[in-house]
C-alpha positions in Angstrom: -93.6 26.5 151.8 -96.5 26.3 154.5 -99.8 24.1 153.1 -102.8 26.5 153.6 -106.1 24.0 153.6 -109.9 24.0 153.7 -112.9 22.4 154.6 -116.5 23.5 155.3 -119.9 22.4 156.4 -118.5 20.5 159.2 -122.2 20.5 160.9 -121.0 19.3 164.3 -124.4 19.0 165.5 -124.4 15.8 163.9 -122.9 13.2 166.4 -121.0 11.2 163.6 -119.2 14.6 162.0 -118.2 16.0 165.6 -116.4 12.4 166.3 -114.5 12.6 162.7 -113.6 16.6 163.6 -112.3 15.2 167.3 -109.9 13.3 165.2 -108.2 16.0 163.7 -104.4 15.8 163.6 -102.2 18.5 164.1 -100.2 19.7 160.8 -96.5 20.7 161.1 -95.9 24.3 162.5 -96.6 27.1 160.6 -99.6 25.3 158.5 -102.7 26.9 157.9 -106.5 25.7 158.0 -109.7 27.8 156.0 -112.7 27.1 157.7 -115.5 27.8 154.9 -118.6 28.5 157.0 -121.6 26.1 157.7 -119.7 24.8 160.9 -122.6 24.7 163.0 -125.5 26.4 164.2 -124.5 27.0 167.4 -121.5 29.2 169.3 -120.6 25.7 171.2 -120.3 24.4 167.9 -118.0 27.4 166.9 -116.3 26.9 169.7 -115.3 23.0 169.4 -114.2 23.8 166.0 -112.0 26.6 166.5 -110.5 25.3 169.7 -109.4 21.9 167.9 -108.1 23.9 165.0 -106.0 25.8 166.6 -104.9 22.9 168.2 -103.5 21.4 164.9 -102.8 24.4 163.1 -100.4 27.5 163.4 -102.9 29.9 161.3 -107.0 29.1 161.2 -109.0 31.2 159.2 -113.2 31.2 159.4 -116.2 32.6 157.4 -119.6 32.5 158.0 -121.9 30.4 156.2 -126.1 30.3 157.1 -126.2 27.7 158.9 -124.2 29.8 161.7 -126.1 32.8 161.8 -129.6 30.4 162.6 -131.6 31.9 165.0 -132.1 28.9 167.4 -134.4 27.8 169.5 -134.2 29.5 173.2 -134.3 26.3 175.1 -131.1 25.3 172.9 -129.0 28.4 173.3 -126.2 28.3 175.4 -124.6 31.0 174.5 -125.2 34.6 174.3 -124.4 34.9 170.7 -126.9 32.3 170.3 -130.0 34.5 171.1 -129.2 37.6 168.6 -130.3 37.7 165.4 -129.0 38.9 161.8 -125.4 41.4 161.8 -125.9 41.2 165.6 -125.2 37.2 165.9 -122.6 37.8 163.4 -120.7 40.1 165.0 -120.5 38.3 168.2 -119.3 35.5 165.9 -116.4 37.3 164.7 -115.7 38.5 168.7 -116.0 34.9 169.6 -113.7 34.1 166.5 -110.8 36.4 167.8 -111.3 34.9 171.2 -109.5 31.8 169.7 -106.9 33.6 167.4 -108.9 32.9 164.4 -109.0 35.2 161.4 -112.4 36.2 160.1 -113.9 38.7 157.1 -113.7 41.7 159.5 -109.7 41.1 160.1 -106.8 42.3 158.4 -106.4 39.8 155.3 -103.6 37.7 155.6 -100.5 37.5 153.5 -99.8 33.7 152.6 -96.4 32.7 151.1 -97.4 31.5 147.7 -95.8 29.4 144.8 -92.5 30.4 143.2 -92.0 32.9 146.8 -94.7 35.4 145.9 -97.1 36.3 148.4 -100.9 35.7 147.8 -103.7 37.4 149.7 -106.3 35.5 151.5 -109.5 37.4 151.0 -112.0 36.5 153.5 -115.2 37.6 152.6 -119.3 37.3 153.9 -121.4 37.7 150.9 -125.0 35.9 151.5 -126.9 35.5 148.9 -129.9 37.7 146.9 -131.9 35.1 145.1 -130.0 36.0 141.6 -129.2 32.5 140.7 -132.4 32.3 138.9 -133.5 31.7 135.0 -133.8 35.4 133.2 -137.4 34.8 132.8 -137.8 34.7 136.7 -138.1 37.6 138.6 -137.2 38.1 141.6 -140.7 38.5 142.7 -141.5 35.9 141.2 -138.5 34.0 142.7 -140.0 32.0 145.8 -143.1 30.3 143.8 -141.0 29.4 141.1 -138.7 27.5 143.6 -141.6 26.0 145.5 -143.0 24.8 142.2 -140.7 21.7 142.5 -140.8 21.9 146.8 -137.5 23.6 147.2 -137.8 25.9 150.2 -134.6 26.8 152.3 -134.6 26.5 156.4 -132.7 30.4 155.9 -136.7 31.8 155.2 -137.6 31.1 158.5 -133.8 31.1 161.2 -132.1 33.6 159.0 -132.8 36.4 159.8 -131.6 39.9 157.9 -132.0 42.2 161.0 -131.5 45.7 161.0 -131.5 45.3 157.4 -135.3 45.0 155.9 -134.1 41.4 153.2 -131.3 39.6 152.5 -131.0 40.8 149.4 -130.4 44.2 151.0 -127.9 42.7 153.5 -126.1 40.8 150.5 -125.8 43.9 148.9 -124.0 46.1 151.5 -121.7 43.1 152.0 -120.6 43.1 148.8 -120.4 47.0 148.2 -117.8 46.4 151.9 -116.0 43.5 150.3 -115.2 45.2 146.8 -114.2 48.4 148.7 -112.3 46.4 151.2 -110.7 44.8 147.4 -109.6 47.9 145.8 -108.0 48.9 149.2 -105.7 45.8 149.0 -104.6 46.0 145.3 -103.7 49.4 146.3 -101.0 48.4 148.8 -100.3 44.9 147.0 -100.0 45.8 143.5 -100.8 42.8 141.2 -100.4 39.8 143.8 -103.0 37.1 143.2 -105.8 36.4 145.8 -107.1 33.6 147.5 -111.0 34.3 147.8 -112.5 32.4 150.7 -116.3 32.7 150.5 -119.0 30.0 152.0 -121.0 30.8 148.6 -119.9 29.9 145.5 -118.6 32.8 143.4 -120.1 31.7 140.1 -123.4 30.5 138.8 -121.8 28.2 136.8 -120.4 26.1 139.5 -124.2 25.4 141.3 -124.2 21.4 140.6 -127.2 20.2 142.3 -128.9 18.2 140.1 -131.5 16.7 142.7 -132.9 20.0 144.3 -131.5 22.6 141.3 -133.8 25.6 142.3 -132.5 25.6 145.6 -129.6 27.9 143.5 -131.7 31.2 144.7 -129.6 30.4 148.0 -126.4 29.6 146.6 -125.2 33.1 146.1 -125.2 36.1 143.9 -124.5 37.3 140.4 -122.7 40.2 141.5 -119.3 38.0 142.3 -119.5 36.6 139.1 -116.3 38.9 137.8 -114.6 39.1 141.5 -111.8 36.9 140.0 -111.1 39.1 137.4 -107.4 41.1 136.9 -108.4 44.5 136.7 -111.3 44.5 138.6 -111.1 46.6 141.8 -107.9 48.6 139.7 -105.3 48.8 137.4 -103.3 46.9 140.0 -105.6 44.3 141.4 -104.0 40.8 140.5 -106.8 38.7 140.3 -107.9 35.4 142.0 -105.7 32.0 141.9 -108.2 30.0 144.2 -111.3 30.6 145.6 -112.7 28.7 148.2 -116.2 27.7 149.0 -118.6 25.4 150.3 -122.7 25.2 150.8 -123.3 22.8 148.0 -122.0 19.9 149.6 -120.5 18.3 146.7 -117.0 18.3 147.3 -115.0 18.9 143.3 -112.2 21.3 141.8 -112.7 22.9 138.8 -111.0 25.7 136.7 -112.7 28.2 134.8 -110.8 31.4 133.2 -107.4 30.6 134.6 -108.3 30.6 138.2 -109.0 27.1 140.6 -112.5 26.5 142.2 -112.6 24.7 145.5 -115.5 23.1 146.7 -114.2 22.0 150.2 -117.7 20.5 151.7 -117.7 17.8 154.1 -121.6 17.5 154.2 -124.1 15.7 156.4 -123.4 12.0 157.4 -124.4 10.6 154.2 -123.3 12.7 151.9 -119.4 11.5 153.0 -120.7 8.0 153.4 -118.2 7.0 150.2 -115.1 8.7 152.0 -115.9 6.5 155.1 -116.4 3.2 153.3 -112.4 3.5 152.4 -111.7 4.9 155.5 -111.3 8.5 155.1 -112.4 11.0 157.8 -112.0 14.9 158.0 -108.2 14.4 158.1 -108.2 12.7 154.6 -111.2 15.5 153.7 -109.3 18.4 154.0 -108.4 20.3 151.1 -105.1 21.5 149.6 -105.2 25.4 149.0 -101.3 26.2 148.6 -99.2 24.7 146.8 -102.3 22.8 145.4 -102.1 19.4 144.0 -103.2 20.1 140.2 -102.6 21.5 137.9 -104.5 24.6 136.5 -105.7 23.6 133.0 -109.1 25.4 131.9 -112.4 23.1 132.1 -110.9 20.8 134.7 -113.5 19.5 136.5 -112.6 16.9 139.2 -115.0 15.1 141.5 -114.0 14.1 145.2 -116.3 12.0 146.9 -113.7 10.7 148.8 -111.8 13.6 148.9 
């Protein structure tokens, strides 16, 4: 059986994580690689990423996380894509994506030969967020204040922009009204085969661990993918989740909750991998085992993996 891995948050503008990515070692033919979003905030960045992927891997698979769709500054774009904002920047994203043979939320999803010779889906998805992740008592007016009551205020409010749609909360919500369309479509024509959900944003509330800045959560996702996982969701015949994938919270851990795996698959700015490089681990040793998968799937396993 191929191994299908991850990692995210590469943020190759940092000198130190482009050197560790350069290292990347090809896997044997036929291997897979899940890019979780965060890569960069440039399409140079993009680029480099994809181009040594495919290098080392037969199948490479990419979603979007904020940090890509950044509006940056004019005298830093290089790149066409670089000066659009919103769906716009995405799209040319996804077109610069295919340029390299990479899979991305607008493809086909992928069948992936999973454990015991049953095929799993890989479910790319683009979800945003809509500031959800909040206490009940918050509303979502009041969302913002409450947030900058303890100085939390994400870089998204001013590079991330929601154009043609008038918030992100409206964005988020057509993406996920596409994605649980796109859902039901597949358990149609794969009746009851498990998924693998690949989405930069976690899936769950539950799973926001960010003790140090925790109201930053109104950027971490929404509640609407909460039940995603779920048999029977999108139909009679829609299998459920066995891993989903994610990044953004740069705290690399597994856990399980209701049966199905979590992956966390950050890699993080400098620091926050400083522990992987003391014992000399780089992005090679950081990548992340989707299929097979190394553990075992027994509910509230939560395992940390600061060095990966």
């Amino acid at each position: 059986m191929a191994k299908l891995y991850a990692i995210s948050d590469l943020h190759l503008a940092y000198p130190l994580n482009s050197s560790a990515w350069d290292l990347l070692q090809p896997k044997p033919p036929g291997s897979g690689l899940i890019l979780a979003g965060d890569i960069g905030e440039s399409a140079t960045h993009l680029s480099n990423a994809f181009e040594r992927a495919k290098e080392c891997f037969t199948h490479v698979f990419w979603v979007p996380g904020n940090h890509e769709l950044y509006s940056i500054s004019p005298s830093v774009a290089k790149h066409p894509a670089d000066h659009l904002r919103g769906e716009a920047k995405y799209n040319a994203l996804v077109e610069l994506a295919r340029q390299y043979g990479v899979l991305t939320p607008e493809d086909d999803w992928m069948l992936w030969p999973g454990p015991n010779g049953v095929d799993v889906v890989i479910a790319l998805v683009f979800t945003l967020y809509d500031y959800s992740f909040r206490p009940a008592e918050v509303s979502r007016e009041q969302a913002l204040d409450w947030a900058m009551e303890e100085n939390i205020w994400a870089t998204d409010e001013a590079l991330l922009h929601p154009d043609p749609y008038s918030s992100r909360d409206d964005w988020c919500a057509k993406l996920c009204e596409k994605w649980e369309l796109k859902f039901v479509d597949y358990a149609s024509r794969y009746p009851n085969l498990k998924f693998v959900i690949v989405n930069h944003w976690p899936l769950r509330e539950d799973l926001i661990y960010i003790p140090k800045v925790p109201r930053f959560s109104l950027w971490c996702g929404t509640k609407r993918t909460q039940d995603w996982t779920k048999g029977g969701r999108f139909g009679a015949n829609y299998g459920g989740a066995q891993v989903v994938v994610s990044g953004h919270l740069h705290v690399r851990r597994t856990d399980v909750k209701e049966g199905v795996r979590y992956e966390e698959v950050s890699l993080g700015y400098p620091r926050q991998w400083e522990k992987a490089r003391d014992v000399s681990k780089g992005a090679n040793e950081l990548l992340r085992e989707i299929l097979p998968g190394t553990e075992l799937v027994e509910e509230g396993l939560r395992i940390w993996r600061p060095q990966g």
